[in-house]
VMD Tcl script that builds the backbone (N, CA, C; Angstrom):
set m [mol new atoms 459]
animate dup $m
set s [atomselect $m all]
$s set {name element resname resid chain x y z} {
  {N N UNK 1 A 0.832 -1.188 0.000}
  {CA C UNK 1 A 0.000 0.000 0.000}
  {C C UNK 1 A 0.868 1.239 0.000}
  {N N UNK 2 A 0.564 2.376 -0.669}
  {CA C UNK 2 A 1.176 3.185 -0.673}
  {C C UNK 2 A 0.266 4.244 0.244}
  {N N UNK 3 A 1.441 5.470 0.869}
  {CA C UNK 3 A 0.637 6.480 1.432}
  {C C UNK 3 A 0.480 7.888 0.050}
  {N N UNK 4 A -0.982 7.778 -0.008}
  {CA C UNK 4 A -1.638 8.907 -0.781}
  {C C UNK 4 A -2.520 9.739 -0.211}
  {N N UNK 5 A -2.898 11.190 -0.566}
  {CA C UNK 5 A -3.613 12.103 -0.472}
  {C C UNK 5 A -5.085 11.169 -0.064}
  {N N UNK 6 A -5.224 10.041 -1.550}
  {CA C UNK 6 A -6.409 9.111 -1.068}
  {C C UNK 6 A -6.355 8.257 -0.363}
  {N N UNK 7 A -5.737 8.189 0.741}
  {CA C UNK 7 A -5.299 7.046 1.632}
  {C C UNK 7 A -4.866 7.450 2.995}
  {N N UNK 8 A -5.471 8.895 3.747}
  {CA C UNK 8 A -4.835 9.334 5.101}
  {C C UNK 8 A -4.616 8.230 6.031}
  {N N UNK 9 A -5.405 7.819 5.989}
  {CA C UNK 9 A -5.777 6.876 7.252}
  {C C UNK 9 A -4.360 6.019 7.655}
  {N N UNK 10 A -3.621 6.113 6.321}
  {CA C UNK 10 A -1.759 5.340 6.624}
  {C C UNK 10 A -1.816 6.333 7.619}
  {N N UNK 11 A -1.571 7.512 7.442}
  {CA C UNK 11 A -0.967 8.568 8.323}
  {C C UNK 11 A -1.389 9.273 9.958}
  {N N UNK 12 A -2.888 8.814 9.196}
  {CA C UNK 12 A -3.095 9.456 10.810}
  {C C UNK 12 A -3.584 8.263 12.172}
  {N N UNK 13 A -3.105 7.205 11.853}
  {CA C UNK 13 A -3.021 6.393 12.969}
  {C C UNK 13 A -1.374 5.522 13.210}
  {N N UNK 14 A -1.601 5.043 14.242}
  {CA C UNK 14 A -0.186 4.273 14.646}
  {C C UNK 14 A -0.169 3.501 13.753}
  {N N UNK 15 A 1.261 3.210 13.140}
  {CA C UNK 15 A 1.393 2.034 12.611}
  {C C UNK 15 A 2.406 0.720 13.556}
  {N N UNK 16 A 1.704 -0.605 13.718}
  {CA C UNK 16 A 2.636 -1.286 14.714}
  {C C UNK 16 A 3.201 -2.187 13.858}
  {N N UNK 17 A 4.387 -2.734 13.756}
  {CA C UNK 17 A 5.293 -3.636 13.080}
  {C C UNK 17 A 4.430 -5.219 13.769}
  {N N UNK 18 A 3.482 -5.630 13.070}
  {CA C UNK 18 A 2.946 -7.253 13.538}
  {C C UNK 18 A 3.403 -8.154 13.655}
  {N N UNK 19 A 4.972 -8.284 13.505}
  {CA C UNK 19 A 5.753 -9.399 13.632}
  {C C UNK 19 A 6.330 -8.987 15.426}
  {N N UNK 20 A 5.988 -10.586 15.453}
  {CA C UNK 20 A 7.154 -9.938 16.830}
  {C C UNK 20 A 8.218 -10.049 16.692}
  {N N UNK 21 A 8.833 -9.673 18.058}
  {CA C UNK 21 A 10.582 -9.528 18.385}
  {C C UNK 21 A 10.850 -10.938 18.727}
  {N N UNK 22 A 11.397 -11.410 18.681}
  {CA C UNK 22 A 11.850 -12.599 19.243}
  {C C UNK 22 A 12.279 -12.462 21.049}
  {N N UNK 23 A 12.119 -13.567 21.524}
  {CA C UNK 23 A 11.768 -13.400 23.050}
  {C C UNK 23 A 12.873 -13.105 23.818}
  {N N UNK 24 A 13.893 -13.390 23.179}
  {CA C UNK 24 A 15.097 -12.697 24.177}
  {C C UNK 24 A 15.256 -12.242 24.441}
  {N N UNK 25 A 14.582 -10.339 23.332}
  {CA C UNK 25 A 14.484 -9.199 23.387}
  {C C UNK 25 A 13.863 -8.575 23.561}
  {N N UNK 26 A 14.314 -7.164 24.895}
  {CA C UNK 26 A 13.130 -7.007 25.953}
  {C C UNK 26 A 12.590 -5.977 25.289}
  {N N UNK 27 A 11.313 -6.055 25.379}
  {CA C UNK 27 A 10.300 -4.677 24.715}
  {C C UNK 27 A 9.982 -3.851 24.687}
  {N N UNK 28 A 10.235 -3.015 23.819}
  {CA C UNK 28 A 9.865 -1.248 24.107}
  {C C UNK 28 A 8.820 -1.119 22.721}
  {N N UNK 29 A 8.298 -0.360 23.713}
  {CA C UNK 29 A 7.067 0.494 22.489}
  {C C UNK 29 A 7.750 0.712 20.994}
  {N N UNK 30 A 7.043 1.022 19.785}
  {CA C UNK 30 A 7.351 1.356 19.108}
  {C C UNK 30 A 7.056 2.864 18.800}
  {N N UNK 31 A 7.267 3.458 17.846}
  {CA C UNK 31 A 6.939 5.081 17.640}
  {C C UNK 31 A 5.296 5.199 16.817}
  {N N UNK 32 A 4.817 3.943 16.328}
  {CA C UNK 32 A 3.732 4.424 15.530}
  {C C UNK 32 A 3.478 5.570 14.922}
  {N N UNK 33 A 4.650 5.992 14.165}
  {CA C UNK 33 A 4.390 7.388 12.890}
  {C C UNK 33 A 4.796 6.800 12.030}
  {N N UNK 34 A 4.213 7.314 10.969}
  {CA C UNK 34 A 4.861 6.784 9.541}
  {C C UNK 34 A 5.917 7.843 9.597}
  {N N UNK 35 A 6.506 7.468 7.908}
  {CA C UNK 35 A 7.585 8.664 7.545}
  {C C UNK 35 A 7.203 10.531 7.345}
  {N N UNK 36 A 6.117 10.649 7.225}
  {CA C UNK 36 A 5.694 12.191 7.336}
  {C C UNK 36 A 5.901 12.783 8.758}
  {N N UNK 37 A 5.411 12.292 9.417}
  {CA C UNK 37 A 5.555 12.369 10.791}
  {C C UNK 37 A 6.968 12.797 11.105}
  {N N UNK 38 A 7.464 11.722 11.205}
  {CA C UNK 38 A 8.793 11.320 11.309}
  {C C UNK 38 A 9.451 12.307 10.409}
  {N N UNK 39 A 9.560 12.702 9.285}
  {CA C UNK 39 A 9.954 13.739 8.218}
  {C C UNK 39 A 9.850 14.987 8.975}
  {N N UNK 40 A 8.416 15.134 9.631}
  {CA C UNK 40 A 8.543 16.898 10.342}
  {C C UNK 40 A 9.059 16.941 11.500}
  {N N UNK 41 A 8.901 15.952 12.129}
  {CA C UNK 41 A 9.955 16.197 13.360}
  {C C UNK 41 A 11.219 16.090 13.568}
  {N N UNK 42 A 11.908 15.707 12.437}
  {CA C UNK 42 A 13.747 15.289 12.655}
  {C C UNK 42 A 14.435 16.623 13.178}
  {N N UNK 43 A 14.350 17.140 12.814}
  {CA C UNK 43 A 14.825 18.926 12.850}
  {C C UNK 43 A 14.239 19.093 14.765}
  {N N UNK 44 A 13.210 18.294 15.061}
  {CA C UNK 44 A 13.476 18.213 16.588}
  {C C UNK 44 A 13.627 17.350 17.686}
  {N N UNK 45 A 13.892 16.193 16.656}
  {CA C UNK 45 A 14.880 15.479 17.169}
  {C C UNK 45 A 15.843 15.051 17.619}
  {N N UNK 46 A 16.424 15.314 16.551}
  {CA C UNK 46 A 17.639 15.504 16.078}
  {C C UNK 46 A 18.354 16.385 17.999}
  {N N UNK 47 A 18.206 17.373 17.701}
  {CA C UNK 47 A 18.618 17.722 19.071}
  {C C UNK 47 A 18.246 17.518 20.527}
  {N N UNK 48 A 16.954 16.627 20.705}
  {CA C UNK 48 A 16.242 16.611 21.696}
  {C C UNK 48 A 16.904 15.303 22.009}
  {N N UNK 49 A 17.200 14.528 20.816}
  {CA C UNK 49 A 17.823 13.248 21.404}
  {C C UNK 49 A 19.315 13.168 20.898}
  {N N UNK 50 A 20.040 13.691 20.987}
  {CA C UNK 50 A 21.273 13.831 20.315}
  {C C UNK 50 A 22.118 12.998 21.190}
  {N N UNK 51 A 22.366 12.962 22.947}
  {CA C UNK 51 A 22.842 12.611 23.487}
  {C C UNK 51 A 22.684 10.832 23.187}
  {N N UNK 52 A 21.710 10.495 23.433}
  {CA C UNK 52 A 21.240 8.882 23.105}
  {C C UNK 52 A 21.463 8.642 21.829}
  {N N UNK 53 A 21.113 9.368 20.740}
  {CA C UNK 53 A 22.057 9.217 19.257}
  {C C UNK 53 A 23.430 8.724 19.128}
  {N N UNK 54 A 24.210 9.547 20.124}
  {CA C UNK 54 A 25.432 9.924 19.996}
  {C C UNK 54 A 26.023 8.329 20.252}
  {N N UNK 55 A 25.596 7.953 21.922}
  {CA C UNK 55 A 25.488 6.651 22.434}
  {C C UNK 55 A 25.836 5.758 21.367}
  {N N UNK 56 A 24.413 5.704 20.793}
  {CA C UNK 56 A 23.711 4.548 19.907}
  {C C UNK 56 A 25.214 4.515 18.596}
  {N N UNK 57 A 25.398 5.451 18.386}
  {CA C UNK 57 A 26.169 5.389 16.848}
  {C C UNK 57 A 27.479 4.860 17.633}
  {N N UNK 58 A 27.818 5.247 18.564}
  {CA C UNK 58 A 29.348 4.993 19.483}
  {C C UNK 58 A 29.128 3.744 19.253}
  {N N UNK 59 A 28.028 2.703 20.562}
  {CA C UNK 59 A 28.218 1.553 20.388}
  {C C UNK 59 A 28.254 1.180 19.192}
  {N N UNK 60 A 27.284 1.560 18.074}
  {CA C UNK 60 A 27.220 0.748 16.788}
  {C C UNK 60 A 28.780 0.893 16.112}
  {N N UNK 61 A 29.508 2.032 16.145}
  {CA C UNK 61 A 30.926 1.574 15.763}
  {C C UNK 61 A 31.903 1.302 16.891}
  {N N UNK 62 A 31.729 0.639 17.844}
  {CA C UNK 62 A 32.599 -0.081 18.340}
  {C C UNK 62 A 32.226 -1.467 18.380}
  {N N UNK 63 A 31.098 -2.199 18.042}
  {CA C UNK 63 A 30.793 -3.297 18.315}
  {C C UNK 63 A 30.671 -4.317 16.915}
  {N N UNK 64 A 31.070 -3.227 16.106}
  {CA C UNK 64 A 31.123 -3.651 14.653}
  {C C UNK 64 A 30.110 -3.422 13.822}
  {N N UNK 65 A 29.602 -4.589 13.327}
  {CA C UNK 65 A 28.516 -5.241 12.175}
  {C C UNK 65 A 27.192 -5.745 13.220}
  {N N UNK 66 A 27.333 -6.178 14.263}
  {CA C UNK 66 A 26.244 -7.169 15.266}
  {C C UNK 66 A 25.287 -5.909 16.079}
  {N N UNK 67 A 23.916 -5.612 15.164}
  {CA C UNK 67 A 23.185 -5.111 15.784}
  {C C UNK 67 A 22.262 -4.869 17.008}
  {N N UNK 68 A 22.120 -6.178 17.069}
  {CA C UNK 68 A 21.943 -6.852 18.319}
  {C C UNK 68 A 22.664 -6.733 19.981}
  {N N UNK 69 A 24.273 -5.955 19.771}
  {CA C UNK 69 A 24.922 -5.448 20.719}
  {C C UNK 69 A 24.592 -4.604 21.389}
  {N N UNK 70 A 23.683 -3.442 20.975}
  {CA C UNK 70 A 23.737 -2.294 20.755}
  {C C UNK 70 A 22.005 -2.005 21.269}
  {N N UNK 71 A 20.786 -3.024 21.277}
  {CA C UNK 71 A 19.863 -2.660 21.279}
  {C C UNK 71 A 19.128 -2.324 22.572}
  {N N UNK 72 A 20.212 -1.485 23.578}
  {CA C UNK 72 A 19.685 -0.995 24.446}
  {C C UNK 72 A 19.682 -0.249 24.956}
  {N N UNK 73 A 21.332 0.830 23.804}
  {CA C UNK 73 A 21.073 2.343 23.606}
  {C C UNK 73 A 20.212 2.632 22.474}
  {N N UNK 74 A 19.930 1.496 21.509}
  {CA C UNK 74 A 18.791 1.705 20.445}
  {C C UNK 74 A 17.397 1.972 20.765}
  {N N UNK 75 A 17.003 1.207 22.082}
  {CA C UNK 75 A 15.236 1.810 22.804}
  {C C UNK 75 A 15.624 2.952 23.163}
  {N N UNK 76 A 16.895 3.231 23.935}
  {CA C UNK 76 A 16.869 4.854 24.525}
  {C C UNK 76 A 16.702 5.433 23.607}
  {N N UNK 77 A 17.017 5.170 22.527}
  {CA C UNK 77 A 16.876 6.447 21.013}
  {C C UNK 77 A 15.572 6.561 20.828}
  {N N UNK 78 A 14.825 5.326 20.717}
  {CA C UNK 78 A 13.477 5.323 20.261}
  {C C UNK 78 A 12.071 5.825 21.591}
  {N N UNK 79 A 12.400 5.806 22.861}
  {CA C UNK 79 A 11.924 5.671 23.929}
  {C C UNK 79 A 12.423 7.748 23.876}
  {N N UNK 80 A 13.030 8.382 23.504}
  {CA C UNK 80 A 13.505 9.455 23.967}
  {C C UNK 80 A 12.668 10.096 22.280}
  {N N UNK 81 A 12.242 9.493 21.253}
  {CA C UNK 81 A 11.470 9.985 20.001}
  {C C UNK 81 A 10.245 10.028 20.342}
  {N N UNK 82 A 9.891 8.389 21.045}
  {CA C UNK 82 A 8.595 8.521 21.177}
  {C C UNK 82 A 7.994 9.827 22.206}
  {N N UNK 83 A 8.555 10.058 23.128}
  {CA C UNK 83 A 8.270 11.618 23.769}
  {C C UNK 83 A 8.606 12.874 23.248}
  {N N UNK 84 A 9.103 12.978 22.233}
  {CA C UNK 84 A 9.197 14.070 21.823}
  {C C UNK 84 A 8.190 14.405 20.733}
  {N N UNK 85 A 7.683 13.214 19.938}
  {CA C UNK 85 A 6.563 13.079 19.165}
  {C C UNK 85 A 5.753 13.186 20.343}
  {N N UNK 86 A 5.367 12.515 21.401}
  {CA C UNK 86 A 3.395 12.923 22.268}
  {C C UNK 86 A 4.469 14.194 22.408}
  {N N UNK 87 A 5.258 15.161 23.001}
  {CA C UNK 87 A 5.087 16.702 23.096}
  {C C UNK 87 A 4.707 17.462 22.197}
  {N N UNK 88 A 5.037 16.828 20.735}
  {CA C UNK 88 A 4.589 17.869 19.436}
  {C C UNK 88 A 2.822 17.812 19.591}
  {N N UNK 89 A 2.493 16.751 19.651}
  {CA C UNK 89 A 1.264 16.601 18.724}
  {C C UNK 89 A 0.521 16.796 20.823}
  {N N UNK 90 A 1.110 17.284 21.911}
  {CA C UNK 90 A 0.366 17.841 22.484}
  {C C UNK 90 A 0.903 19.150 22.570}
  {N N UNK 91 A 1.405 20.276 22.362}
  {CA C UNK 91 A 1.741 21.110 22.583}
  {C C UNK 91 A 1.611 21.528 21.109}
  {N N UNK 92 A 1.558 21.110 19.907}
  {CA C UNK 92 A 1.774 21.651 18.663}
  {C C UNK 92 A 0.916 20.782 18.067}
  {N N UNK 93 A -0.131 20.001 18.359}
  {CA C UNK 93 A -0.817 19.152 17.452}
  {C C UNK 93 A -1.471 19.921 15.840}
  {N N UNK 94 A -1.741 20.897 16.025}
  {CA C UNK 94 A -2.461 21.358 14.989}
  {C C UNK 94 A -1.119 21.402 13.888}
  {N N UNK 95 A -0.010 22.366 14.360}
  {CA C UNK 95 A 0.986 23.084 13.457}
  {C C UNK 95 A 1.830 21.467 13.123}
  {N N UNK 96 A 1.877 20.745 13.974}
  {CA C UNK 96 A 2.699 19.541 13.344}
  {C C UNK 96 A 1.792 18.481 12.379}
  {N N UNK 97 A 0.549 18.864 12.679}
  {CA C UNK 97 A -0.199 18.053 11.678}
  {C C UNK 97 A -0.079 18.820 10.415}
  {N N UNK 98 A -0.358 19.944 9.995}
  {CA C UNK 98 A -0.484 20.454 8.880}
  {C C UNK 98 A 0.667 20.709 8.280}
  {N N UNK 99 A 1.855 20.509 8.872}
  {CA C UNK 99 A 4.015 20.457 8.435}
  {C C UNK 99 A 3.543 18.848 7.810}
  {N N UNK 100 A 3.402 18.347 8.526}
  {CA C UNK 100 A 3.778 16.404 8.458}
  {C C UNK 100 A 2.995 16.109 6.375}
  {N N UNK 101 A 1.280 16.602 7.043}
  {CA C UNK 101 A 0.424 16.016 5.649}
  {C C UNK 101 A 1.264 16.805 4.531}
  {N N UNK 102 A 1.462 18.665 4.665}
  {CA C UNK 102 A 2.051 19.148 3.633}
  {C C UNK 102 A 3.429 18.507 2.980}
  {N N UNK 103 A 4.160 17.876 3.872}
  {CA C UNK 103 A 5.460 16.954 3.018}
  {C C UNK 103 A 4.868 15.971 2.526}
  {N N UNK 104 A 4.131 15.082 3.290}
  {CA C UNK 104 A 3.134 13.580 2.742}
  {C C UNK 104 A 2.749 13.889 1.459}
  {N N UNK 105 A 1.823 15.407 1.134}
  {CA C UNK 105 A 0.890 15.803 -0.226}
  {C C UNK 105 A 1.968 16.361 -1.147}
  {N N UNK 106 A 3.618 16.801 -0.765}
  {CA C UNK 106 A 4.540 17.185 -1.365}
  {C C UNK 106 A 5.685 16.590 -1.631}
  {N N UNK 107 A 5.656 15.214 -1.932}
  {CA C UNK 107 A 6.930 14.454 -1.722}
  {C C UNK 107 A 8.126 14.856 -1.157}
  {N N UNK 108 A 7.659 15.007 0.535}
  {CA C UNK 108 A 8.403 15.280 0.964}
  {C C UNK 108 A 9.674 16.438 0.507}
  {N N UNK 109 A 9.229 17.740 -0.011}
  {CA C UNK 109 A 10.278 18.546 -0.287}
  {C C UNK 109 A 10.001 19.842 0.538}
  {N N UNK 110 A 10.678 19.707 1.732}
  {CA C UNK 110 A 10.274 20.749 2.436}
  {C C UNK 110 A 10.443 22.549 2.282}
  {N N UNK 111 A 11.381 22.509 1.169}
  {CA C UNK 111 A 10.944 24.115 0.503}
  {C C UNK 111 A 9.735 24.305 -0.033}
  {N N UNK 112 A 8.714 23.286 0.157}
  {CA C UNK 112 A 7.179 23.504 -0.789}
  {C C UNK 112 A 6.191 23.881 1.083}
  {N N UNK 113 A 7.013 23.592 1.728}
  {CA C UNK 113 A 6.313 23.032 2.749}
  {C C UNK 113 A 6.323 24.487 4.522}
  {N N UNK 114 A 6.661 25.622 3.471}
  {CA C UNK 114 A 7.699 26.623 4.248}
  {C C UNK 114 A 6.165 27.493 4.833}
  {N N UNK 115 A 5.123 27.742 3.903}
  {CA C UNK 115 A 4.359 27.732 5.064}
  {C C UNK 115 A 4.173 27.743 6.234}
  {N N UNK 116 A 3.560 26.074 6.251}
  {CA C UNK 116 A 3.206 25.253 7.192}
  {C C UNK 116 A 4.505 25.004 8.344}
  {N N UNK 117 A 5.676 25.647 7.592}
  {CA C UNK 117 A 6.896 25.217 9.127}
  {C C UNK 117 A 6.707 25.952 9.858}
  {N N UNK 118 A 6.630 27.504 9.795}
  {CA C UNK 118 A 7.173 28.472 10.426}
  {C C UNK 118 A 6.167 28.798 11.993}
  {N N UNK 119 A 4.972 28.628 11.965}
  {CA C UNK 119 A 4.080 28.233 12.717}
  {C C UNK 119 A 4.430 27.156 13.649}
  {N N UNK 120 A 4.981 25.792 12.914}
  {CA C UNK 120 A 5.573 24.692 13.845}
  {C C UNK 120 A 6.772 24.886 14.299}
  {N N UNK 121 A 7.477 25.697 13.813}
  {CA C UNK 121 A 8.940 26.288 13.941}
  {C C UNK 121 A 9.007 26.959 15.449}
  {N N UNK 122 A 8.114 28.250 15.464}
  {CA C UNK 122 A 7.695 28.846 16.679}
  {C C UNK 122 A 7.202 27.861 17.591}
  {N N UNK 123 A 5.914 27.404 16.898}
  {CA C UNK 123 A 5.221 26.998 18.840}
  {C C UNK 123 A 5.974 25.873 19.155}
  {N N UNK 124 A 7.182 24.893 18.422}
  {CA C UNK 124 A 7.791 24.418 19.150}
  {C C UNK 124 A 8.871 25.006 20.462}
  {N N UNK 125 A 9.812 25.866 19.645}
  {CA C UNK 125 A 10.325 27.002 20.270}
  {C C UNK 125 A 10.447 27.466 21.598}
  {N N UNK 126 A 8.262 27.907 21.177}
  {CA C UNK 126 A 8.026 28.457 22.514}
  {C C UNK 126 A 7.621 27.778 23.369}
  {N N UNK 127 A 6.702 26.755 22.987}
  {CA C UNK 127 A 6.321 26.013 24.168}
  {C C UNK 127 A 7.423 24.549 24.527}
  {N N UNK 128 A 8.474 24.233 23.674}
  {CA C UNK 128 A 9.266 23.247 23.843}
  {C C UNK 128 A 10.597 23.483 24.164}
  {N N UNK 129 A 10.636 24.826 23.889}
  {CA C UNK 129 A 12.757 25.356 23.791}
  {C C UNK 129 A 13.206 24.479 23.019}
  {N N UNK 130 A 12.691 23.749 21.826}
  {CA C UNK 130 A 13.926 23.367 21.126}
  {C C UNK 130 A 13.830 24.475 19.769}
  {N N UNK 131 A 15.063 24.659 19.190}
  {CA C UNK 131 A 14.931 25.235 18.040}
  {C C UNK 131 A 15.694 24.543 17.222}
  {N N UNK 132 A 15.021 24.524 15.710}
  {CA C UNK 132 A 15.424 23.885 14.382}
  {C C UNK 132 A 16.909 24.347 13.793}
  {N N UNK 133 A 17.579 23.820 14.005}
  {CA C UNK 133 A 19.386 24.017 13.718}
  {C C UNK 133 A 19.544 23.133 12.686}
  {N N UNK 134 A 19.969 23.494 11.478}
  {CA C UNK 134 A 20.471 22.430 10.226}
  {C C UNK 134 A 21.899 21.985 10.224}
  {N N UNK 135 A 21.694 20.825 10.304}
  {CA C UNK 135 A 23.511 20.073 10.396}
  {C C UNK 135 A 23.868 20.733 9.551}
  {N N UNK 136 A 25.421 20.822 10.063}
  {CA C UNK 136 A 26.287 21.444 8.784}
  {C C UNK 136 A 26.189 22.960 8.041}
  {N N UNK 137 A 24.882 23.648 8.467}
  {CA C UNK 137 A 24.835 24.598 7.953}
  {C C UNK 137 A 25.941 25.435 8.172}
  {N N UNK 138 A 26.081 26.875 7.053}
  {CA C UNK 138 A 27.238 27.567 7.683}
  {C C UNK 138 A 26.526 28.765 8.599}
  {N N UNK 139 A 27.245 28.789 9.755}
  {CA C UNK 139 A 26.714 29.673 10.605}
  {C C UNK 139 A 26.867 31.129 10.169}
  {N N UNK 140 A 27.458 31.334 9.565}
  {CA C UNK 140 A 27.336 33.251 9.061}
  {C C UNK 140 A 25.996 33.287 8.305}
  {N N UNK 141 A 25.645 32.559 8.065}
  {CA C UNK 141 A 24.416 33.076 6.696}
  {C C UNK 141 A 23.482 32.078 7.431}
  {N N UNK 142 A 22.279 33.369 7.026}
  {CA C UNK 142 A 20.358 33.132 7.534}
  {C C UNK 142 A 20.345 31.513 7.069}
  {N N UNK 143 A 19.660 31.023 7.968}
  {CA C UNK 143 A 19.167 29.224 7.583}
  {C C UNK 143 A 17.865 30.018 6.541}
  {N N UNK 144 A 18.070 29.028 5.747}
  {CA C UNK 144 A 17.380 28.869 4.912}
  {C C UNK 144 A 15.665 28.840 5.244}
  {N N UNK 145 A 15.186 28.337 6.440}
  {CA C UNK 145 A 13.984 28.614 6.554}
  {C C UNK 145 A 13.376 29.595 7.607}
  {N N UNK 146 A 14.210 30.187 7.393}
  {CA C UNK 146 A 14.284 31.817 8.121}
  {C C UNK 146 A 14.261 33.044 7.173}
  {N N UNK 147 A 14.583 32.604 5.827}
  {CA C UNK 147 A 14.596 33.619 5.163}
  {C C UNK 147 A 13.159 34.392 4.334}
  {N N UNK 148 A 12.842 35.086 4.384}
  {CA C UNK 148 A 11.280 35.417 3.717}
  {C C UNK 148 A 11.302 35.240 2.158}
  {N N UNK 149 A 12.283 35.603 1.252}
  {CA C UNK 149 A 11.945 34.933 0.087}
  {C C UNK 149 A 13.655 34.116 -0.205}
  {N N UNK 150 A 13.347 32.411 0.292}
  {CA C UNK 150 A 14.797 31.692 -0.197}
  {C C UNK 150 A 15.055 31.643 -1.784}
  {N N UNK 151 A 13.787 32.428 -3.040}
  {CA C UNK 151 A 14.689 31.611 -4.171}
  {C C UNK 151 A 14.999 33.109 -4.857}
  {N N UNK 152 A 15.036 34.430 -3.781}
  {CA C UNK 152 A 15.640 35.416 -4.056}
  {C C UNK 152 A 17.288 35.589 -3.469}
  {N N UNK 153 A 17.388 34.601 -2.685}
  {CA C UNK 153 A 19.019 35.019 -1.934}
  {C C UNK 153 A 20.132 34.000 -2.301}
}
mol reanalyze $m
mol bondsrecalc $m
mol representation Tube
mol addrep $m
């Protein structure tokens, strides 16, 4: 199934992986967002969980190739998303719904989608203190979704 404009219903409920884990491995929730979701929130992620990221990638290159080493700074990653997703969609439910569908209805290209950020941009901001920082950007020059017209600069 694909997710389409004619097909919300992918998007606006949990999705749960129906296979199980195998029993060795102890259980943590999953995130139930698809990729739209997941698409508008990286930008506050990304920093909200950076520390448990950081973890997660350490062990994964010190322990090699064996994923399985590793899968218990991997729930902290996912256990530290899943709360930062219920803060959006309670503190920002409206502005993160209408960021998420506009990438979903825009293949995902978030210069189409500049609208709908700047609204989610703020009330995260304000009611969350995180703010949207682009890896790598260069710090002398305006981020790009700060600027009022980007395909003039």
């Amino acid at each position: 199934m694909s997710n389409t404009p004619n097909d919300p219903f992918l998007s606006e409920k949990d999705h749960i992986e129906p296979a199980p884990m195998p029993s060795d491995v102890p259980p943590v929730d999953e995130l139930g967002a698809t990729s739209a979701p997941l698409a508008s929130a990286a930008y506050y992620l990304g920093p909200a969980c950076q520390e448990y990221t950081e973890d997660y990638m350490l062990c994964r290159s010190q322990t090699g190739a064996d994923p399985a080493k590793c899968l218990k700074e991997g729930r902290r990653v996912t256990r530290c998303a899943a709360s930062v997703l219920s803060q959006l969609k309670e503190n920002c439910g409206k502005q993160f719904e209408a960021h998420w569908k506009c990438l979903s209805n825009r293949n995902y290209q978030y210069e189409k989608c500049r609208t709908e950020e700047r609204p989610l941009n703020s009330c995260v901001f304000d009611k969350m203190k995180i703010e949207k920082i682009i890896p790598q950007a260069n710090p002398n020059e305006e981020p790009v979704h700060l600027k009022k017209n980007p395909i003039f600069s």
